[in-house]
MIDRENKOL-74938 format. One record per residue: x, y, z of N, C-alpha, C, O in turn; residue in three letters. Coordinates in Angstrom, 3 decimals, m for minus. Layout:
MIDRENKOL-74938
<node n_c1="X" n_c2="Y" n_c3="Z" ca_c1="X" ca_c2="Y" ca_c3="Z" c_c1="X" c_c2="Y" c_c3="Z" o_c1="X" o_c2="Y" o_c3="Z" aa="ALA"/>
...
This chain:
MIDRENKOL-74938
<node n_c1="17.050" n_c2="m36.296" n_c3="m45.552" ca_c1="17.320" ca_c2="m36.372" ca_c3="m44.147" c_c1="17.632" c_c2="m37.810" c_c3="m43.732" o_c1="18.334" o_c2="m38.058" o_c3="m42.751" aa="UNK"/>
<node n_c1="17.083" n_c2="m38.755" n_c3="m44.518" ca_c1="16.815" ca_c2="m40.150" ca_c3="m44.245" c_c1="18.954" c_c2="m40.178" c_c3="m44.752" o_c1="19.624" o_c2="m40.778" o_c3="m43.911" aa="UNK"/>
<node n_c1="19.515" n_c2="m39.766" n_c3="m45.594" ca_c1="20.757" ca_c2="m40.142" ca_c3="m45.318" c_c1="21.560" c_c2="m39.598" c_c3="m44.120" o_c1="22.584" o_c2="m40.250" o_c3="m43.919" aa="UNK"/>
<node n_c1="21.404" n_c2="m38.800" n_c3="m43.463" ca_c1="21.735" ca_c2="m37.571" ca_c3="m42.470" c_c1="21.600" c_c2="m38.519" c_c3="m41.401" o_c1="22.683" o_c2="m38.811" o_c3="m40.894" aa="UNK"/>
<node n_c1="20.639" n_c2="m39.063" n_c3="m40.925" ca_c1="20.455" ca_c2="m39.919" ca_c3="m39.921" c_c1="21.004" c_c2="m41.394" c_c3="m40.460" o_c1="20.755" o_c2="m42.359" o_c3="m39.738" aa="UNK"/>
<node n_c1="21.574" n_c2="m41.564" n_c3="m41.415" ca_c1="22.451" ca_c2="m43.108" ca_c3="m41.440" c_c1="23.979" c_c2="m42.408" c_c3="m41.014" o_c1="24.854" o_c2="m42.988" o_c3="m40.371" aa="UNK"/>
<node n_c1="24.034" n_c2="m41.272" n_c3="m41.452" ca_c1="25.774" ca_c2="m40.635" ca_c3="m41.594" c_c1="26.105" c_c2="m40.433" c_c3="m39.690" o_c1="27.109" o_c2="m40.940" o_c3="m39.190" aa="UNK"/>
<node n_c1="25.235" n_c2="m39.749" n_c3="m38.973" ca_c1="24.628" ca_c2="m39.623" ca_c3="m37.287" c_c1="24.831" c_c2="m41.311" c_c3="m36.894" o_c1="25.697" o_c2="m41.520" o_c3="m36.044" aa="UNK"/>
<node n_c1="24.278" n_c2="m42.236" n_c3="m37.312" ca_c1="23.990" ca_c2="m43.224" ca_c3="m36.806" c_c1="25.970" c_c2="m44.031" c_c3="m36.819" o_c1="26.445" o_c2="m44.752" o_c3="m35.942" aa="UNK"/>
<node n_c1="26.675" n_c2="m43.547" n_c3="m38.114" ca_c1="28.197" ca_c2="m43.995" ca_c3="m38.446" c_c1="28.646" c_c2="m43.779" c_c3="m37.224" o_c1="29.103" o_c2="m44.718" o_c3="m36.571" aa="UNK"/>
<node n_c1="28.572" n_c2="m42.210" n_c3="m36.602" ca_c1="29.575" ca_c2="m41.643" ca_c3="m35.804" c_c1="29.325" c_c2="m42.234" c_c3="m34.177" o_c1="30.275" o_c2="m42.698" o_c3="m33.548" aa="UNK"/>
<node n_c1="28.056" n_c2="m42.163" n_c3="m33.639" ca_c1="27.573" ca_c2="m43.247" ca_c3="m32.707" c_c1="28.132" c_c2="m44.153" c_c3="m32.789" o_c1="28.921" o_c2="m44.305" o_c3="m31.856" aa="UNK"/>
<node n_c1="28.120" n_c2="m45.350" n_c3="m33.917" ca_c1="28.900" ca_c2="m46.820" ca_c3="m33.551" c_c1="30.189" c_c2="m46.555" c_c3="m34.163" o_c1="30.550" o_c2="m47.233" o_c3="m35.125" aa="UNK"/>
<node n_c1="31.106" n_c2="m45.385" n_c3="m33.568" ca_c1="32.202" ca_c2="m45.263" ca_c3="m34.055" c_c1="33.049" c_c2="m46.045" c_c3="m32.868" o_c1="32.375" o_c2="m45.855" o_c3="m31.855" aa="UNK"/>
<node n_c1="34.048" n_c2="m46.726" n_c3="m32.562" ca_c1="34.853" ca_c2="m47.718" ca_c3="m32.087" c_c1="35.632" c_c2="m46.382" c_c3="m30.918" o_c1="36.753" o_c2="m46.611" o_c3="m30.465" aa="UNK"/>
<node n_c1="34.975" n_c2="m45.202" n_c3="m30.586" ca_c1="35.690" ca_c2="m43.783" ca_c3="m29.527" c_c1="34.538" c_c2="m43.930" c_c3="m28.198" o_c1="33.489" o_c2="m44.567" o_c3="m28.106" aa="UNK"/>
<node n_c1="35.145" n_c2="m43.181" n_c3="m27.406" ca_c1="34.639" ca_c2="m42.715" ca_c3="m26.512" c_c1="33.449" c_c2="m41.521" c_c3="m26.745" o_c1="33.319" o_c2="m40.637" o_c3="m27.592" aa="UNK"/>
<node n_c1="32.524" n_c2="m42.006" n_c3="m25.385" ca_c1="31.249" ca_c2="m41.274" ca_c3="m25.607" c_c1="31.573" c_c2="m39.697" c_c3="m26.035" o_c1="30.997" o_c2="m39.087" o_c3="m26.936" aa="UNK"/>
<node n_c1="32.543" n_c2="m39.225" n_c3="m25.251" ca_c1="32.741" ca_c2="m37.670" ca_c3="m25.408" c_c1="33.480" c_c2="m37.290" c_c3="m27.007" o_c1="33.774" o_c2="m36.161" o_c3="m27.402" aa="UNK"/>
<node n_c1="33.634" n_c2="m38.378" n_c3="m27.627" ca_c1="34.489" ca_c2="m37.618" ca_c3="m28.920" c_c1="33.299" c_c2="m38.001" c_c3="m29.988" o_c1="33.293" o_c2="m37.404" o_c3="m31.064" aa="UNK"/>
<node n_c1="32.329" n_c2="m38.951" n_c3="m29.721" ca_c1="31.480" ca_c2="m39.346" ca_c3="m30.509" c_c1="30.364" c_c2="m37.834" c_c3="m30.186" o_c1="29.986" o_c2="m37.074" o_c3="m31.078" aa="UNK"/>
<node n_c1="29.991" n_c2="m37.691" n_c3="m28.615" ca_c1="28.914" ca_c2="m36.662" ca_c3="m28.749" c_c1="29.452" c_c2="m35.284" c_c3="m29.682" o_c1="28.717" o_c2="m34.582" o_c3="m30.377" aa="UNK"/>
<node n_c1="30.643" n_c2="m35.148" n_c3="m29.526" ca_c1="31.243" ca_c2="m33.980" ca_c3="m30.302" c_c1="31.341" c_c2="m33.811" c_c3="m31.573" o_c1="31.289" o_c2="m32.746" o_c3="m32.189" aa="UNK"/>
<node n_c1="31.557" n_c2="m35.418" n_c3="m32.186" ca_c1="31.665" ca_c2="m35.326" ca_c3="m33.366" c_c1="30.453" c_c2="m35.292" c_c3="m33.777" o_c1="30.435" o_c2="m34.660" o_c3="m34.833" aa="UNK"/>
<node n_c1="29.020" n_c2="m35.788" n_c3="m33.374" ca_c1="28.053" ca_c2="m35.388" ca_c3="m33.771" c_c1="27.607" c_c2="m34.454" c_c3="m33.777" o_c1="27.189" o_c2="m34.088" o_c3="m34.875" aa="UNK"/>
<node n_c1="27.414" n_c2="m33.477" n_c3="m32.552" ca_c1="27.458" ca_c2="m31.994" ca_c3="m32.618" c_c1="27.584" c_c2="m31.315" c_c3="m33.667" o_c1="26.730" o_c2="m30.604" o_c3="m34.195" aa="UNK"/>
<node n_c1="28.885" n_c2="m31.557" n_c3="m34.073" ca_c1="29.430" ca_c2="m30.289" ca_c3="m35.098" c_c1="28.665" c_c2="m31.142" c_c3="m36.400" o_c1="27.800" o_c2="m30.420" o_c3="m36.895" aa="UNK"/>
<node n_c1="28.714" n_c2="m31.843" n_c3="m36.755" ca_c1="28.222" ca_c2="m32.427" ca_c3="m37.874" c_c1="26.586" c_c2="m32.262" c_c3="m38.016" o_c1="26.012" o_c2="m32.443" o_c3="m39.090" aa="UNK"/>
<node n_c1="25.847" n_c2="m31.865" n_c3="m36.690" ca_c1="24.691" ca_c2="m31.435" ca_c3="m36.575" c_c1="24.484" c_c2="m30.090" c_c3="m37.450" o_c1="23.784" o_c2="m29.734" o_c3="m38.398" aa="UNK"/>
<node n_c1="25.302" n_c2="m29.638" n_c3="m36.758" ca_c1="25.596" ca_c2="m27.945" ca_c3="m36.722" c_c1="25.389" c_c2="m27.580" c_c3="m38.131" o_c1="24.576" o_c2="m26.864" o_c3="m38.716" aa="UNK"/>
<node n_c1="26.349" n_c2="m28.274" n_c3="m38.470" ca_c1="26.925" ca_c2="m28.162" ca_c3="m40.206" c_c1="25.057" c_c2="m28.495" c_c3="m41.291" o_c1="24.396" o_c2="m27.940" o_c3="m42.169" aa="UNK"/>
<node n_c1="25.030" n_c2="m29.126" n_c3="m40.849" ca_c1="23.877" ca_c2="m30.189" ca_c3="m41.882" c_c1="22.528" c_c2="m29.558" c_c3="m41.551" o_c1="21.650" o_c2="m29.502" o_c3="m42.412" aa="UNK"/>
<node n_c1="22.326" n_c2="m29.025" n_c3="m40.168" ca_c1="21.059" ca_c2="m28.106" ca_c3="m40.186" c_c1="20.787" c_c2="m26.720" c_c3="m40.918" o_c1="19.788" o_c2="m26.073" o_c3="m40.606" aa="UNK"/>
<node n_c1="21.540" n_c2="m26.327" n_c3="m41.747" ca_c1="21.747" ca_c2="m25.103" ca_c3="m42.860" c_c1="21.769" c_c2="m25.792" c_c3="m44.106" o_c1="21.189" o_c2="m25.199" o_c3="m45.016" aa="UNK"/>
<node n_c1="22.279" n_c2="m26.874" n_c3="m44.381" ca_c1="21.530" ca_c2="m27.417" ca_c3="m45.612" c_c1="20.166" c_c2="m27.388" c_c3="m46.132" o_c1="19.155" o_c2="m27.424" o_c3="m45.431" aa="UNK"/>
<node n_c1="20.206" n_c2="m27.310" n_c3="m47.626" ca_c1="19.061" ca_c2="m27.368" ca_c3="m47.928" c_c1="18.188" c_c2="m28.184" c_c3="m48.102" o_c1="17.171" o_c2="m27.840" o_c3="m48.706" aa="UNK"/>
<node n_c1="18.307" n_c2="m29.219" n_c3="m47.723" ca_c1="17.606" ca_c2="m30.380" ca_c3="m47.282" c_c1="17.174" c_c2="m30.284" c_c3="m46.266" o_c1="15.987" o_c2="m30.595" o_c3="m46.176" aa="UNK"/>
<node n_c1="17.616" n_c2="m29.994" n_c3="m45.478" ca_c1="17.014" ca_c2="m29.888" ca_c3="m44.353" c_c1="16.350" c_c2="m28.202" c_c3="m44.225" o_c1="15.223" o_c2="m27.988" o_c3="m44.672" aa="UNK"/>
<node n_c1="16.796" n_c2="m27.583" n_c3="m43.871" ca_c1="16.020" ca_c2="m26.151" ca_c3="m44.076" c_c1="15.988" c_c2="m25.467" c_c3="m45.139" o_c1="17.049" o_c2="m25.756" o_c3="m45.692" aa="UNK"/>
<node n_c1="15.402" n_c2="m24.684" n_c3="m45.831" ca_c1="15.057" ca_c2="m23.847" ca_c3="m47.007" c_c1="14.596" c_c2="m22.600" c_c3="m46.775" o_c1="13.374" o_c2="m22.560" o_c3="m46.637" aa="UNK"/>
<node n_c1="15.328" n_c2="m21.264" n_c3="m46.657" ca_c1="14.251" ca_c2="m20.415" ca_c3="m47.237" c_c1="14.142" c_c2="m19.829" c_c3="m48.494" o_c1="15.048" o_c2="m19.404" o_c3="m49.211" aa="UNK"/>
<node n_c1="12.966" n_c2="m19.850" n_c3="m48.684" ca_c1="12.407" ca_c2="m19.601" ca_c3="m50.081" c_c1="12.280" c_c2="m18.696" c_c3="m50.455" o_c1="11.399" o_c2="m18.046" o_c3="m49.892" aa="UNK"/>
<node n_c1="13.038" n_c2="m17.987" n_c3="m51.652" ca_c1="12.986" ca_c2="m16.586" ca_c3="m52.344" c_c1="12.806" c_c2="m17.078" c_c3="m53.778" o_c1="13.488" o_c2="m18.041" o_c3="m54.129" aa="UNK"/>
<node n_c1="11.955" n_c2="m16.516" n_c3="m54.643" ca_c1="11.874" ca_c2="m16.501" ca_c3="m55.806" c_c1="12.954" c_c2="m16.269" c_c3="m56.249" o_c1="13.436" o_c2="m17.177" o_c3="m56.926" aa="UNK"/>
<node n_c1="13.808" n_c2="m14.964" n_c3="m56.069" ca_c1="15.522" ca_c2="m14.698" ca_c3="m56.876" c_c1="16.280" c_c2="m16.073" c_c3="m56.661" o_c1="17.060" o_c2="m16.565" o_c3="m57.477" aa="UNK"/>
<node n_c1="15.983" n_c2="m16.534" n_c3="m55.623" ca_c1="17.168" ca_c2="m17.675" ca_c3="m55.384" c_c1="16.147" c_c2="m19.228" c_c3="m55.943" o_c1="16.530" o_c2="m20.335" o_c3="m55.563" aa="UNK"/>
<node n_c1="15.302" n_c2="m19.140" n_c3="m56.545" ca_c1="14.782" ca_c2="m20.278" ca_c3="m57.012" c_c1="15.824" c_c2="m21.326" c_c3="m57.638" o_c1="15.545" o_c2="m22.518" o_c3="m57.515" aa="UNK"/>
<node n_c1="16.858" n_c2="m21.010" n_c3="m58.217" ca_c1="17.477" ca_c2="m21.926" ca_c3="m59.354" c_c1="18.568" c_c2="m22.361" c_c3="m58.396" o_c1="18.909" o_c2="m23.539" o_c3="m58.291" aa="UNK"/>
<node n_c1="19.201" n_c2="m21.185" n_c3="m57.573" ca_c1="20.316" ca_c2="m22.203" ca_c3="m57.033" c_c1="19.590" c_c2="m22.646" c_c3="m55.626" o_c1="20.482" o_c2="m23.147" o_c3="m54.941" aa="UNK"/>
<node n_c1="18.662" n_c2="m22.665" n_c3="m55.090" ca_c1="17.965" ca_c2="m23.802" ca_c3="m54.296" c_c1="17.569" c_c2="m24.785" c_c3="m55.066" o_c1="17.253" o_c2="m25.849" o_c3="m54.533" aa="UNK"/>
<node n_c1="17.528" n_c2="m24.688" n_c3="m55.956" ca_c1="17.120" ca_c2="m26.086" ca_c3="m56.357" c_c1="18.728" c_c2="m27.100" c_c3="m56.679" o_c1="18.720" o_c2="m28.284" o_c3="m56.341" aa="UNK"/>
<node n_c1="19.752" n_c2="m26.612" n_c3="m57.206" ca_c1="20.751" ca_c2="m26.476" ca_c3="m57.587" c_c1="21.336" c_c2="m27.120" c_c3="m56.301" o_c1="21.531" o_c2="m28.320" o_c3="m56.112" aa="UNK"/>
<node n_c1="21.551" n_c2="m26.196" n_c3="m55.542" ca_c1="21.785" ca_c2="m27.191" ca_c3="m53.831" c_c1="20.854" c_c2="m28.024" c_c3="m53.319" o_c1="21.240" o_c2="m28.343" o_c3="m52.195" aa="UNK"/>
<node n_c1="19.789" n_c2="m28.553" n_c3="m53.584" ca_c1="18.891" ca_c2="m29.594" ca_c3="m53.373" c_c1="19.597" c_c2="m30.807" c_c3="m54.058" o_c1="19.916" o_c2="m31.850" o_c3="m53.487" aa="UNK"/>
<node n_c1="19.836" n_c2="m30.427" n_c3="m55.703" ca_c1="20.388" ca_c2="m31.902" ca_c3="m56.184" c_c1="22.080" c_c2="m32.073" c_c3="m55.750" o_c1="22.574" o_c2="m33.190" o_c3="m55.593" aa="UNK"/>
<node n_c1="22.571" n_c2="m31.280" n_c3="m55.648" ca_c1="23.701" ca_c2="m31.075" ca_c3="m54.978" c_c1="23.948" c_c2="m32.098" c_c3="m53.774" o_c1="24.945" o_c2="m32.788" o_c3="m53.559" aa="UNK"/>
<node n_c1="23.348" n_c2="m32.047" n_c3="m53.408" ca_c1="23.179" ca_c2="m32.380" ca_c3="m51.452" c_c1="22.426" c_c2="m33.906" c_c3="m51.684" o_c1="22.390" o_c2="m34.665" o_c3="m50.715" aa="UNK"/>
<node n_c1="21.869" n_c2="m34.306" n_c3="m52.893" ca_c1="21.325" ca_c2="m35.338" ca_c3="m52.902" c_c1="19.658" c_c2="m35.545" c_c3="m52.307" o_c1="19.011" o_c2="m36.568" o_c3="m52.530" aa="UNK"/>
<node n_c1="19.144" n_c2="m34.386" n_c3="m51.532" ca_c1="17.673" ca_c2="m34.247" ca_c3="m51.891" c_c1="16.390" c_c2="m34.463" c_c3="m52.345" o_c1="15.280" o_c2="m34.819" o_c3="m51.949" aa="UNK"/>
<node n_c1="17.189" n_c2="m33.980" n_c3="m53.680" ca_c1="16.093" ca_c2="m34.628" ca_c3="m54.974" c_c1="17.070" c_c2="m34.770" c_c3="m56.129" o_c1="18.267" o_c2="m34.524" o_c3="m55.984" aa="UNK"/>
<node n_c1="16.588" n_c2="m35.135" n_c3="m57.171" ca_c1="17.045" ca_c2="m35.409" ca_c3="m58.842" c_c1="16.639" c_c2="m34.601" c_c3="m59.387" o_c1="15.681" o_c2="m33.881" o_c3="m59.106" aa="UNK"/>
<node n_c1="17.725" n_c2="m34.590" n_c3="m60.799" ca_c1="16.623" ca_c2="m33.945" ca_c3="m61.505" c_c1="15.641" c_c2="m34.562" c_c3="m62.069" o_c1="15.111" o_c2="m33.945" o_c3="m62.993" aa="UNK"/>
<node n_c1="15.232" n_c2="m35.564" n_c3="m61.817" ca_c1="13.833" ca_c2="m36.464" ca_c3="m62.429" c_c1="12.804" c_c2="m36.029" c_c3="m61.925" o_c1="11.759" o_c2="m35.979" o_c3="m62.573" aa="UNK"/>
<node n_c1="12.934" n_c2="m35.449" n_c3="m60.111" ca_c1="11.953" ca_c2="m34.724" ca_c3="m59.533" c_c1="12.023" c_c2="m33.542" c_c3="m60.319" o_c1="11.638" o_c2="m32.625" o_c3="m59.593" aa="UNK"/>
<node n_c1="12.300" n_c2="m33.143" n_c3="m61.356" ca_c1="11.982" ca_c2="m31.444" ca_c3="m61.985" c_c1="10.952" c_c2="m32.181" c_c3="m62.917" o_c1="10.104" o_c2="m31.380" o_c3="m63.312" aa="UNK"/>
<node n_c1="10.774" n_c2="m33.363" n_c3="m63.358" ca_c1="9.885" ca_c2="m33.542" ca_c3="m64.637" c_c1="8.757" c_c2="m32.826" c_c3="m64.508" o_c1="8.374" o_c2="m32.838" o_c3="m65.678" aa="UNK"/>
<node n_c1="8.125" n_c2="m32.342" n_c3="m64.040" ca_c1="6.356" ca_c2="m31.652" ca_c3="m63.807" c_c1="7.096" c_c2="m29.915" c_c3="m63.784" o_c1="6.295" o_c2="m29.005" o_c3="m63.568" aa="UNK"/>
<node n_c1="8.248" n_c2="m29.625" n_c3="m63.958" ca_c1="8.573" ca_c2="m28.271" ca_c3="m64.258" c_c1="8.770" c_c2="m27.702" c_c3="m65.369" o_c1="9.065" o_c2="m28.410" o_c3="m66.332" aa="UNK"/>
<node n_c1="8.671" n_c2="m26.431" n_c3="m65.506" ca_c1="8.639" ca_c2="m26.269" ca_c3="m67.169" c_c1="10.318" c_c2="m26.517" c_c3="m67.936" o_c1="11.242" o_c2="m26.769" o_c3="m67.163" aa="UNK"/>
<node n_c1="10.596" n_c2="m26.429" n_c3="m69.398" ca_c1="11.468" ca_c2="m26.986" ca_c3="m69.647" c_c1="12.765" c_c2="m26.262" c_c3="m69.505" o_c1="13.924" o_c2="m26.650" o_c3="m69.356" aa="UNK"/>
<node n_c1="11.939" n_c2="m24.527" n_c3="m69.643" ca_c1="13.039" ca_c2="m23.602" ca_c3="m69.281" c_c1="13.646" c_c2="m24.008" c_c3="m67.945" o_c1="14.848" o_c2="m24.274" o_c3="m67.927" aa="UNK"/>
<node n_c1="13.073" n_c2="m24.066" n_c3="m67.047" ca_c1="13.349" ca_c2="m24.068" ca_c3="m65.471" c_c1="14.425" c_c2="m25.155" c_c3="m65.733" o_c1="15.629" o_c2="m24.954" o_c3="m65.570" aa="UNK"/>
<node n_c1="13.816" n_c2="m26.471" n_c3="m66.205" ca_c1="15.156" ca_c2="m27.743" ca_c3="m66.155" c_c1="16.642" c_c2="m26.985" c_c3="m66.985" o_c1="17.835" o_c2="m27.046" o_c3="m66.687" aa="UNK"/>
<node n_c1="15.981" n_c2="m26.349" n_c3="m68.020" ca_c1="17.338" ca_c2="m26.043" ca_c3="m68.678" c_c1="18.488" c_c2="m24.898" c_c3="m67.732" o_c1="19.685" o_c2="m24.938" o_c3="m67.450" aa="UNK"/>
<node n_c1="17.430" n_c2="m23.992" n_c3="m67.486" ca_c1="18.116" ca_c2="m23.194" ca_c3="m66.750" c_c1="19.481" c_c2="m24.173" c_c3="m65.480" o_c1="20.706" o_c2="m24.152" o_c3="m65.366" aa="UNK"/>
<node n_c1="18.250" n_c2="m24.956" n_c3="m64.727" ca_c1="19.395" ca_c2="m25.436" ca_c3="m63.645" c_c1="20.514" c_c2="m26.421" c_c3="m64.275" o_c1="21.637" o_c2="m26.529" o_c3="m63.783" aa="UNK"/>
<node n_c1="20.035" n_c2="m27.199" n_c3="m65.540" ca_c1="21.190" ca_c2="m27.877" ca_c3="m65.680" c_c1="22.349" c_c2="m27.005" c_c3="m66.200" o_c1="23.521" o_c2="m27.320" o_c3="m65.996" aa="UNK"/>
<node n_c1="22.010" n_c2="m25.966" n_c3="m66.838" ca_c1="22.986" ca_c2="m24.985" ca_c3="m67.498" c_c1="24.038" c_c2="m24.583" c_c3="m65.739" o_c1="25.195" o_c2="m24.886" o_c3="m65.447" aa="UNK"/>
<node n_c1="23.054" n_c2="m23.875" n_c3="m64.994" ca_c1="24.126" ca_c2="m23.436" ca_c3="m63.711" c_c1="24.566" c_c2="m24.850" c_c3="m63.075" o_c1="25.739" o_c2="m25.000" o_c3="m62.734" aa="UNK"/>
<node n_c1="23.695" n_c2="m25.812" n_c3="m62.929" ca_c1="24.716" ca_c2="m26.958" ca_c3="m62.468" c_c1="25.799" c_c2="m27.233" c_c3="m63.099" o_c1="26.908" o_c2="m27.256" o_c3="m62.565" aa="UNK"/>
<node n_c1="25.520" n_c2="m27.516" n_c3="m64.560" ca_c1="26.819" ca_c2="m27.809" ca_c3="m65.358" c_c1="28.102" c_c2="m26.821" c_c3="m64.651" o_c1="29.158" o_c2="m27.331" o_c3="m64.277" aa="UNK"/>
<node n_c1="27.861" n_c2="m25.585" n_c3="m64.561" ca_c1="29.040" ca_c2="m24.296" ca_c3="m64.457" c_c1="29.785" c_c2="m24.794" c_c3="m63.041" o_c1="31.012" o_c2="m24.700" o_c3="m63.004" aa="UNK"/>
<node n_c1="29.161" n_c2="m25.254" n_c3="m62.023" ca_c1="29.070" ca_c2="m25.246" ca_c3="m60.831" c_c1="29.987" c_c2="m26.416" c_c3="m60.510" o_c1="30.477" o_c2="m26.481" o_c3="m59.383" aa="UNK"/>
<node n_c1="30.228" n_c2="m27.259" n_c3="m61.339" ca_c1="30.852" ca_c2="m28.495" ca_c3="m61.036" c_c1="32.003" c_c2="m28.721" c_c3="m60.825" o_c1="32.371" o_c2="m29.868" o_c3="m60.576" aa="UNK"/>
């Protein structure tokens, strides 16, 4: 989130008028509050590609998987790899 609010903070000191800046933030709100960084819901079936869109989106790493088992890492790097 901590990048989300530097990317918010770009469009504010953008060199436009208040009304094209509130707009452009808007939609860029819009967009980024369905990320998974920012919201998640959690289903066991969808475990791998939430995690998958976590490193995606920049979130987490996969360094944050180290305390997971090895299948789990393999699994996501296998669908990340596909995904690219």
């Amino acid at each position: 989130m901590e990048k989300l609010v530097g990317e918010y903070l770009d469009i504010l000191n953008e060199k436009s008028n208040a009304s094209t800046k509130f707009w452009a933030l808007e939609k860029k709100i819009k967009i980024d509050k369905n990320k998974p960084g920012v919201i998640l819901n959690l289903r066991k079936s969808e475990m791998i590609y939430d995690v998958i869109h976590l490193i995606r989106d920049g979130a987490i790493t996969f360094d944050d998987l180290s305390d997971f088992s090895d299948d789990l890492k393999h699994e996501v790097r296998m669908f990340f790899d596909k995904l690219r």
